[in-house]
C-alpha positions as CSV (number, residue, x, y, z in Angstrom):
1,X,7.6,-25.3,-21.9
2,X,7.7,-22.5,-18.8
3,X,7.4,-19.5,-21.9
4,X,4.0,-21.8,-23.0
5,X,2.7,-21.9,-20.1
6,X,3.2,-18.2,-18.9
7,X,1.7,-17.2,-22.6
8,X,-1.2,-19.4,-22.2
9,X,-1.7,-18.5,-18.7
10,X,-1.6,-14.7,-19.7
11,X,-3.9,-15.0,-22.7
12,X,-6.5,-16.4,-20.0
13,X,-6.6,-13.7,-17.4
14,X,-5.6,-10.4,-16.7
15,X,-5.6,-10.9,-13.1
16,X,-5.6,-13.3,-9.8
17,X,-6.3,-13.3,-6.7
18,X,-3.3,-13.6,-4.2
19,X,-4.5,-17.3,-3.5
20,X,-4.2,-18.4,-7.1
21,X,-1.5,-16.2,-8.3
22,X,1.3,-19.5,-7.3
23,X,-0.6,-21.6,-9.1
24,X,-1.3,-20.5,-12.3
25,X,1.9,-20.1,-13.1
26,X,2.7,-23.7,-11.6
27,X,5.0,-22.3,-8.7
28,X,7.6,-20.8,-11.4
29,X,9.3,-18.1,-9.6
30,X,10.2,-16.4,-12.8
31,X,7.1,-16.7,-14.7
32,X,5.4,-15.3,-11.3
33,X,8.0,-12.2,-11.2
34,X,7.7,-11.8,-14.8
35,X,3.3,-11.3,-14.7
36,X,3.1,-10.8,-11.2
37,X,5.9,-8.7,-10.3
38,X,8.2,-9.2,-7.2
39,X,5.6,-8.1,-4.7
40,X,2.9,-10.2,-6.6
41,X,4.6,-13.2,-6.7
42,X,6.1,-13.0,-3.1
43,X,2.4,-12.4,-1.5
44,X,1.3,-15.3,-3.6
45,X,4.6,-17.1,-2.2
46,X,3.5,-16.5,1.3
47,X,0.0,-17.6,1.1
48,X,1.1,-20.8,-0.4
49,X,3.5,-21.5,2.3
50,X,0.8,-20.9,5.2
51,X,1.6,-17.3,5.9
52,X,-1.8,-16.0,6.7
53,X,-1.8,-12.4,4.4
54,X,-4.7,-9.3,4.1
55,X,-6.3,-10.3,0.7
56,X,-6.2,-8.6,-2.4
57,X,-5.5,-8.7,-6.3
58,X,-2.9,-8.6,-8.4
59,X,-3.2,-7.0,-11.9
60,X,-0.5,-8.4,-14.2
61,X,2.1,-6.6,-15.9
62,X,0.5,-7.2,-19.3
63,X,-1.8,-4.7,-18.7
64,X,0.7,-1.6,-17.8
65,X,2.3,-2.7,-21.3
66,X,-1.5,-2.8,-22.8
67,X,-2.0,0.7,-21.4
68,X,1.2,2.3,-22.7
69,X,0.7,0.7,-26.2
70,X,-2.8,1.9,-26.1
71,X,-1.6,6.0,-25.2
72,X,-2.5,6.1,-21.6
73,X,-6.1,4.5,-22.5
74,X,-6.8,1.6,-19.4
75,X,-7.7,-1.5,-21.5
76,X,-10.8,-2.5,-22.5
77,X,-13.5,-4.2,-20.0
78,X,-10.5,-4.6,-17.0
79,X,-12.0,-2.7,-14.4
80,X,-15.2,-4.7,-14.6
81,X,-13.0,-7.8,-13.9
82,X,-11.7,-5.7,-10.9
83,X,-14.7,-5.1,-9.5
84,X,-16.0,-8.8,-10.0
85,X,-12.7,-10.7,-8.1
86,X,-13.0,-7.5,-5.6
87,X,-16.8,-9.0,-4.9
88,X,-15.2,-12.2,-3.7
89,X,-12.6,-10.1,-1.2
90,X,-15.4,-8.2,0.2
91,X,-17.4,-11.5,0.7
92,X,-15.1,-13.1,2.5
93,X,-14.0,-10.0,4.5
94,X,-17.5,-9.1,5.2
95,X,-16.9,-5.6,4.3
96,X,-17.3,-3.6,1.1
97,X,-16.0,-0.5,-0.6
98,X,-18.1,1.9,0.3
99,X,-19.9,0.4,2.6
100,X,-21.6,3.0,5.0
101,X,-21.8,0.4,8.1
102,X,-18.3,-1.2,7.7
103,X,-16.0,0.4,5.2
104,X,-13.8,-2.1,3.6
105,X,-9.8,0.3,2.9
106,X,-7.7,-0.2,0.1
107,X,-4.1,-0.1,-0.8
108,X,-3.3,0.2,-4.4
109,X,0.5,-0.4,-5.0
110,X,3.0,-1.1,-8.2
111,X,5.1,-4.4,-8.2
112,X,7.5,-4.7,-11.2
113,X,9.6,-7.6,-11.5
114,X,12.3,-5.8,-10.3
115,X,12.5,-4.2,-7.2
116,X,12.4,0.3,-8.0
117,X,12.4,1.5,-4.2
118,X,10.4,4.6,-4.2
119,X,10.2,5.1,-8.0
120,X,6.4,4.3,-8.4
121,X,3.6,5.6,-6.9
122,X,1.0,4.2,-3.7
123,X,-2.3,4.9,-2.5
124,X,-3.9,4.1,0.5
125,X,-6.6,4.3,2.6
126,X,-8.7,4.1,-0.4
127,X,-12.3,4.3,0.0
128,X,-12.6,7.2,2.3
129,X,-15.3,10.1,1.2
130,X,-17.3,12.4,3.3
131,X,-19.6,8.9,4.4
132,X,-17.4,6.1,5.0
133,X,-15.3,8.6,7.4
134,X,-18.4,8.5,9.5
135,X,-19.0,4.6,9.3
136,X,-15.1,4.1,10.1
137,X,-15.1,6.2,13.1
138,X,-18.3,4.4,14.1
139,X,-17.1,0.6,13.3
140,X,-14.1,0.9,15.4
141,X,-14.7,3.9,18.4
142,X,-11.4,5.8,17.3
143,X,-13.1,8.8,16.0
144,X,-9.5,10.6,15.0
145,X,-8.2,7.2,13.5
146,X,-11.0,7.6,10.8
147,X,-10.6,11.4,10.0
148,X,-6.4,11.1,10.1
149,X,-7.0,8.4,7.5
150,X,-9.0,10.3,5.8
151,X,-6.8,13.4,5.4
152,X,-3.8,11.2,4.7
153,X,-6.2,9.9,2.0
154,X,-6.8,13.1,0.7
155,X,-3.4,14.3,0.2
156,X,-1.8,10.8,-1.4
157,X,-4.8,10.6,-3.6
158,X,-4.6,14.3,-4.6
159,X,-0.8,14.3,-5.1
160,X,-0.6,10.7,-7.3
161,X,-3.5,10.3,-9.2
162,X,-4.5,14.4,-9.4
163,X,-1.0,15.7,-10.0
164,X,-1.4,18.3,-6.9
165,X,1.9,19.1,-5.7
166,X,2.4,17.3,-2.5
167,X,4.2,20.4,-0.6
168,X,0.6,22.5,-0.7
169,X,-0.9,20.1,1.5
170,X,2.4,20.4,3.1
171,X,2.1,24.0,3.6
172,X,-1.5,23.8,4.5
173,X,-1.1,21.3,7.8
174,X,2.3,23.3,8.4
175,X,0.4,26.2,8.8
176,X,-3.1,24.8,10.7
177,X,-0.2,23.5,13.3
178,X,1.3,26.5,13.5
179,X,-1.9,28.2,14.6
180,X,-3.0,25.7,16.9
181,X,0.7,25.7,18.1
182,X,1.4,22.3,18.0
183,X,4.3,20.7,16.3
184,X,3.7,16.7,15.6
185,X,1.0,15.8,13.8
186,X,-0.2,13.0,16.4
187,X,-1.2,16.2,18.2
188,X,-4.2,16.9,15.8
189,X,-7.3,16.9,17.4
190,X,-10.2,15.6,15.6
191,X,-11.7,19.0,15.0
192,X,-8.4,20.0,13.8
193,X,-8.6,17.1,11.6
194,X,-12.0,18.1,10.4
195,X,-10.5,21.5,9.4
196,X,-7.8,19.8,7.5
197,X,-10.0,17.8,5.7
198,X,-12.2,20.7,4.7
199,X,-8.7,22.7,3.5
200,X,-7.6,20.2,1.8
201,X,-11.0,19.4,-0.6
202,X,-10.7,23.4,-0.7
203,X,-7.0,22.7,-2.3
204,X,-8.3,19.8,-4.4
205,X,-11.2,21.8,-6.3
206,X,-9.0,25.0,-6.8
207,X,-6.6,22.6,-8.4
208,X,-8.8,20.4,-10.5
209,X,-12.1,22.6,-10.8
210,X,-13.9,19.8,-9.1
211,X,-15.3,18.7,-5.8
212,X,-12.8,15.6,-4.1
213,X,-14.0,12.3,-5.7
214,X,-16.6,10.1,-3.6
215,X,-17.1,7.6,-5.9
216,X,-15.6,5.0,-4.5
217,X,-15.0,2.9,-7.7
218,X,-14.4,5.7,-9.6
219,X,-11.4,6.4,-7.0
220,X,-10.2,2.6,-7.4
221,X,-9.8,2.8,-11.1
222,X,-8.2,6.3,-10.8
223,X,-5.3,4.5,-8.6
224,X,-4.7,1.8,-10.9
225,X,-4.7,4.2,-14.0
226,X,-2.0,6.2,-11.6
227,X,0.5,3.2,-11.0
228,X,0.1,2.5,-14.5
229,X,1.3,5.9,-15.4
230,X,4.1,5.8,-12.7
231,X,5.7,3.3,-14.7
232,X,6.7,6.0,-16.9
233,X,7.5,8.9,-14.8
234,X,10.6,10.6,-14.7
235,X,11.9,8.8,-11.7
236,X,11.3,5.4,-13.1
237,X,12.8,5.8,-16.3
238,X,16.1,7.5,-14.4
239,X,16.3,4.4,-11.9
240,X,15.5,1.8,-15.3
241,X,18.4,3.6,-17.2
242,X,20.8,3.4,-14.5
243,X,19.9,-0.1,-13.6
244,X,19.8,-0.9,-17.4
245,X,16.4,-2.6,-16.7
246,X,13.9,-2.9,-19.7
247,X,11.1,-0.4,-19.9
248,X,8.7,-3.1,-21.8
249,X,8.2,-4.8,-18.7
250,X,5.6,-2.7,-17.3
251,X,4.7,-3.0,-13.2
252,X,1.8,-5.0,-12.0
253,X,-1.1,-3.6,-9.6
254,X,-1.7,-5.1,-6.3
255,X,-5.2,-4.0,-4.6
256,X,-5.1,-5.2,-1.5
257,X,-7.4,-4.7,1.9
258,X,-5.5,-2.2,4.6
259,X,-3.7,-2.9,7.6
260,X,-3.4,0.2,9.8
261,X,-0.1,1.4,11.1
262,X,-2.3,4.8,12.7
263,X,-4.2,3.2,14.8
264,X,-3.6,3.5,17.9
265,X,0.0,3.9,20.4
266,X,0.1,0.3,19.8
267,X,0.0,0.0,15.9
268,X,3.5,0.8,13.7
269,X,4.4,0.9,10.0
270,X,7.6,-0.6,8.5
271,X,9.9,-2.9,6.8
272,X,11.8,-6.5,8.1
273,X,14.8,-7.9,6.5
274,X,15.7,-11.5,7.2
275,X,19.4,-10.4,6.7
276,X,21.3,-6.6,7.5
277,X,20.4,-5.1,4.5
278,X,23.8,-3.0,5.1
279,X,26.1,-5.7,5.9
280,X,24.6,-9.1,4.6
281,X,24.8,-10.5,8.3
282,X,22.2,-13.2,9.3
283,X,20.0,-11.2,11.8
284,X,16.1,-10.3,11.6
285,X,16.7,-6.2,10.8
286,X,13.5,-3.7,10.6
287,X,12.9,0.1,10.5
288,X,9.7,1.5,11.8
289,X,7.7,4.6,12.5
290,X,4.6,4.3,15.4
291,X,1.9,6.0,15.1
292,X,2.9,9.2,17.6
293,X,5.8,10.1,15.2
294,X,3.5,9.1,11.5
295,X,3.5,11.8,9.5
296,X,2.4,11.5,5.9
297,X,5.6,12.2,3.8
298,X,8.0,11.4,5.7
299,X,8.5,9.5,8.6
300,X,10.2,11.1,12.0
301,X,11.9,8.0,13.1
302,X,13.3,4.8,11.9
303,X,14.5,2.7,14.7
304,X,15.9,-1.0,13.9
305,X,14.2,-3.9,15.8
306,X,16.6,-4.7,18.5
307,X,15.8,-0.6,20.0
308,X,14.1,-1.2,22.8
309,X,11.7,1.7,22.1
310,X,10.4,-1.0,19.1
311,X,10.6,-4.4,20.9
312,X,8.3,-3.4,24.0
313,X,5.2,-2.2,21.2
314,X,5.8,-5.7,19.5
315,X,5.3,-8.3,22.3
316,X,5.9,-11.9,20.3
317,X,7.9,-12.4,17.0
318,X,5.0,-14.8,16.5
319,X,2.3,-12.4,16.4
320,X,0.6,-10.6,13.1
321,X,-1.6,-7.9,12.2
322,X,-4.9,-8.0,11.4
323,X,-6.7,-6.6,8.2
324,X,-10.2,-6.9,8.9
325,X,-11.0,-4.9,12.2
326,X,-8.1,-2.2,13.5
327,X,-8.8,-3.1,16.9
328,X,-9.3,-6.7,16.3
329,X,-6.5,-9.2,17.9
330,X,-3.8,-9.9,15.9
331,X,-4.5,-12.5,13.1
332,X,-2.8,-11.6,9.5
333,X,1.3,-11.5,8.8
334,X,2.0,-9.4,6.2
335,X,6.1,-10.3,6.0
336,X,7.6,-12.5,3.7
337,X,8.7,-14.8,6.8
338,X,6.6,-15.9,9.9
339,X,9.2,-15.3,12.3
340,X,9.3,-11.2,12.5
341,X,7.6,-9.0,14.9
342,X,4.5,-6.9,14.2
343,X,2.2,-5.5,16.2
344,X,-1.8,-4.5,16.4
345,X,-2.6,-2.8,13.6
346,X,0.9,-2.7,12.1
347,X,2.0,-3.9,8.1
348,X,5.3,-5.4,8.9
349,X,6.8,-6.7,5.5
350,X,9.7,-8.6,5.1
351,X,12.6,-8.6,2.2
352,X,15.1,-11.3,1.8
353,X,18.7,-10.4,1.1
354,X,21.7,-12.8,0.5
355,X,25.0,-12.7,2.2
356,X,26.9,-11.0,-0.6
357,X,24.2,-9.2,-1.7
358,X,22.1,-7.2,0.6
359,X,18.6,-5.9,-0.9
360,X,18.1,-2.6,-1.5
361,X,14.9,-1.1,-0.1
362,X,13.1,2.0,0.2
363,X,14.3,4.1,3.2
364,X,10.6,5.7,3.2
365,X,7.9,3.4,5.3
366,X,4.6,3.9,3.5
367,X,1.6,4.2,6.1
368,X,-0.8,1.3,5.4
């Protein structure tokens, strides 16, 4: 009866929303994992259970399948169904991609049923260009918030969905530090940031023969085309063949709006465990990187949640981040529980683990 369901279901749409993701598929946690993937299902879990959550999309795993069976070729009429459930996120965010008053940011991120810790590929902050920079700076008075984005933009979107090897951005903010002598990257100025940028688009049309994309729909389906691909990369298939997981099961796409862990001194990026991910004990866990130590591939610090260099910048367990203003009070959770710390402008998300045995999870905070 569940297989029935899940094939009707499937044959009807290629995507939900996070709101109706739990139930279409009628609260079945497998069917959800199965089409939704484990990060698709669990938002759709969490809205369902009151957890207030940034919106956002979820493209089912029948399409990564479609694409692969179709050589690489993005099925047929999907990004116009994108666009149209993206219409009703930007309505009720009151922001739009693109916008040159109020940009609404995107995060564009795999989910497969089963969890592959840093084996896919991510982009954020997407819906930056040479405009919305401007308007972001201008919406919320952090001038260096909007052009760090924008830069950290440049070299995700550059490395994932153009192939650019990440290390030549690398090298390229190595050396613009070096010559400002400065040695974190928190230290950037803005017109240092500005320079970057610049260096950077340099980089991109050297490398592709073309100017940085601006189109910010055009950027959107080039993500989603990217984590489709990922499925197949060389990291993927390794981590499938040694986990003896089934390479027709294809990752789902969640687009969803960004929370900021750049912010400001107050704002952080990382993950929450319900249990010691290590041990299995029965104690809320997390690893985080604030913004004076972000840097783009790799974060300088991971300290766990009872460091009291983490506990001061998050002051309730109750509190949540919000994803519709950086410098709006906190609002949205984005962890699987309601009952882990974040703080303004901080993604906090939350794995379970059992007692016997703990979850595995990416070592790696993204910066969303």
């Amino acid at each position: 009866m569940k297989d029935q369901m899940l094939v009707a279901t499937e044959q009807k749409a290629r995507l939900y929303n996070f709101e109706q993701g739990f139930a279409a598929f009628g609260g079945d946690r497998e069917a959800m994992r199965e089409s939704l993937g484990g990060k698709g299902a669990g938002l759709s879990e969490m809205i369902k259970s009151g957890v207030k959550v940034p919106p956002g999309l979820t493209i089912l795993t029948t399409q990564c399948r479609a694409y692969t069976d179709n050589g690489g070729k993005m099925p047929d009429g999907l990004m116009d169904e994108v666009f149209a459930e993206l219409a009703h996120i930007e309505s009720a965010l009151g922001r739009k991609l693109g916008d040159l008053t109020d940009p609404l940011l995107l995060s564009v991120r795999s989910g497969a049923k089963f969890s592959m810790p840093g084996m896919m590929d991510t982009i954020l902050n997407l819906g930056m260009n040479d405009k919305t920079v401007v308007a972001l700076a201008k919406s919320t008075g952090n001038e260096r918030f909007a052009y760090d984005s924008y830069r950290r933009f440049i070299q995700m979107y550059g490395n994932v969905v153009l192939d650019i090897n990440k290390d030549q951005f690398e090298d390229i903010l190595d050396d613009l530090k070096d010559e400002a002598g400065i040695k974190s990257d928190a230290d950037l100025g803005v017109d240092q940031l500005k320079k970057l940028i610049e260096q950077y688009k340099a980089l991109v049309q050297k490398k592709t023969g073309a100017a940085f994309i601006q189109d910010t729909r055009e950027q959107l389906a080039g993500a989603i085309e990217a984590v489709f691909r990922s499925w197949n990369n060389h990291r993927a298939v390794y981590y499938r063949n040694l986990h003896k997981i089934d390479h027709r099961l294809g990752t789902a796409v969640n687009v969803q709006a960004m929370v900021f862990g750049n912010y400001d001194d107050n704002s952080a990026t990382g993950v929450c465990f319900t249990r010691n991910p290590s041990t299995g004990e029965k104690s809320s866990t997390a690893n985080t990187s604030s913004k004076p130590r972000a840097k783009t591939s790799s974060p300088e610090c991971a300290l766990p949640s009872r460091s009291p260099r983490w506990r001061p910048r998050c002051p309730r367990y109750t509190r949540s981040c919000s994803p519709t203003s950086p410098g709006s009070k906190p609002t949205i959770a984005t962890s699987r529980t309601s009952s882990l710390p974040s703080s303004r402008g901080a993604s906090i998300s939350c794995r379970r683990a059992t007692a016997n045995a703990p979850h595995r999870q990416q070592s790696k905070p993204q910066w969303i």
